[in-house]
C-alpha positions as CSV (number, residue, x, y, z in Angstrom):
1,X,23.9,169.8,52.4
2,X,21.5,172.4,53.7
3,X,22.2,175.5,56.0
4,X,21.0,173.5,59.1
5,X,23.1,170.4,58.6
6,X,26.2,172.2,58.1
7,X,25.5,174.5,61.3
8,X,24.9,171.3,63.0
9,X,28.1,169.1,62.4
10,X,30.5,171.8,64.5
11,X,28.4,171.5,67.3
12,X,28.2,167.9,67.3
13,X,32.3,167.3,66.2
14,X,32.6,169.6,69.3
15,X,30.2,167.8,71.8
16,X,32.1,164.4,71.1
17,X,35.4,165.7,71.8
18,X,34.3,167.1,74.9
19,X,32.5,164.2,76.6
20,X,33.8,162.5,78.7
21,X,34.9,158.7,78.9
22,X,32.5,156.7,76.2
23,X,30.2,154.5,77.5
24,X,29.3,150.9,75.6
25,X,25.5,150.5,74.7
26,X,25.1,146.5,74.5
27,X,23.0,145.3,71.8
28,X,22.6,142.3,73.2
29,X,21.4,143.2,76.3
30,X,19.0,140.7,78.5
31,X,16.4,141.4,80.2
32,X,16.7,140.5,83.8
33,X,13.6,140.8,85.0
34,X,10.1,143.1,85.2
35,X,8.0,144.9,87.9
36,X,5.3,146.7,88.3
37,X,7.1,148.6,91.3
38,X,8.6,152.3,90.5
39,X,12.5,151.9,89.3
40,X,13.2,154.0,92.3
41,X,12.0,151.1,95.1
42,X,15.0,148.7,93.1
43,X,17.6,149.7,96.1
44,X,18.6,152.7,98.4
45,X,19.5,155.3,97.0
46,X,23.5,156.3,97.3
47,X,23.7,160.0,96.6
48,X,27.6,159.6,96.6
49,X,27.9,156.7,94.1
50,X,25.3,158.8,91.8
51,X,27.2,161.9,91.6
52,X,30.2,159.9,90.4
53,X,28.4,157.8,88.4
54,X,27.4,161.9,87.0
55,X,31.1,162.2,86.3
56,X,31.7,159.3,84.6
57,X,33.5,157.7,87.6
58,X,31.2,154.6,88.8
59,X,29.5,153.6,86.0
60,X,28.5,150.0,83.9
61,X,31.1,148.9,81.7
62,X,28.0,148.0,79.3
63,X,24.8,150.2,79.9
64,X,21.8,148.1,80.3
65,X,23.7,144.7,79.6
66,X,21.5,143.3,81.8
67,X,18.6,145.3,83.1
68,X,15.4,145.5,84.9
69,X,12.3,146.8,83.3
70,X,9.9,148.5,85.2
71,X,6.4,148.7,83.7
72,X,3.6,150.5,86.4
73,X,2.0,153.5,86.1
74,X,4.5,155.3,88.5
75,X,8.1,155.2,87.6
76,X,8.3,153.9,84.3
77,X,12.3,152.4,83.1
78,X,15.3,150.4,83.5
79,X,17.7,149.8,85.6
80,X,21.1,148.3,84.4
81,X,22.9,146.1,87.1
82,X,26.3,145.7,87.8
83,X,28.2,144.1,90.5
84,X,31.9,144.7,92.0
85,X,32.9,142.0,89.7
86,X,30.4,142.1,86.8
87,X,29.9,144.9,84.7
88,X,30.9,147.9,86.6
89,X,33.5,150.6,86.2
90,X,35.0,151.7,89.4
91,X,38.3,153.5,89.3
92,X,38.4,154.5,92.8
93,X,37.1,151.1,94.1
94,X,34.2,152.3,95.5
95,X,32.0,149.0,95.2
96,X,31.7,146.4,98.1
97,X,31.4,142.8,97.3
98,X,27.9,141.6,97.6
99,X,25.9,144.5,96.8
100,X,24.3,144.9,93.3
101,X,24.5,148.4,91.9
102,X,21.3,149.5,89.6
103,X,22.0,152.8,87.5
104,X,19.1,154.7,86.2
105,X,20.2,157.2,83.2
106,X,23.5,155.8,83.5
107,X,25.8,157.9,81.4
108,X,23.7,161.4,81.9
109,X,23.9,163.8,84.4
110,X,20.6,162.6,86.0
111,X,22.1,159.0,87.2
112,X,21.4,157.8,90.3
113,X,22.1,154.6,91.3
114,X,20.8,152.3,94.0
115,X,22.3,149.6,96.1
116,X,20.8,146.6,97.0
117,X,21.8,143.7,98.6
């Protein structure tokens, strides 16, 4: 093994013992559907639900199961979408039946997520 590799494993044995609770990536995840719109017009934005969603705290059970793709010029990406009773993690109950919750960077500390009706 070179220098670099062997430098490398601590840091990444370290990183995975530190994060925090694991998310699922679906490899079987279906597409929704696609715009043209920016990802940011999916919902309103819930600064509250985001910052837990930060901490690992509201968050899909599967990332990206089943997501939107947004394809325009402006605001390029997917959103996952979960529901109170499909897909989500929500250990404080935070979720109200009948909104659909899309999370952008779900499982980073740049997720936002969006409600919409």
């Amino acid at each position: 093994m070179n220098r670099l590799a062997l430098t490398a494993l601590p840091l990444a044995a370290a990183l995975l013992m530190t994060a925090g609770p694991a998310l699922a990536w679906d490899t079987n995840a279906r597409v929704y559907a696609t715009s043209t719109a920016p990802y940011w017009e999916v919902g309103k934005i819930d600064n509250d639900l985001s910052r837990l969603c930060t901490l690992g705290s509201f968050n899909q059970k599967r990332v990206a199961q089943v997501y939107i793709q947004f394809t325009g010029k402006k605001g390029r990406g997917i959103t996952g979408i979960a529901k109170r009773d499909f897909n989500l993690r929500d250990p404080q109950n935070k979720a109200v039946d009948g909104k659909t919750y899309h999370f952008f960077a779900d499982g980073t500390s740049q997720c936002k997520v969006y409600v919409a009706p």
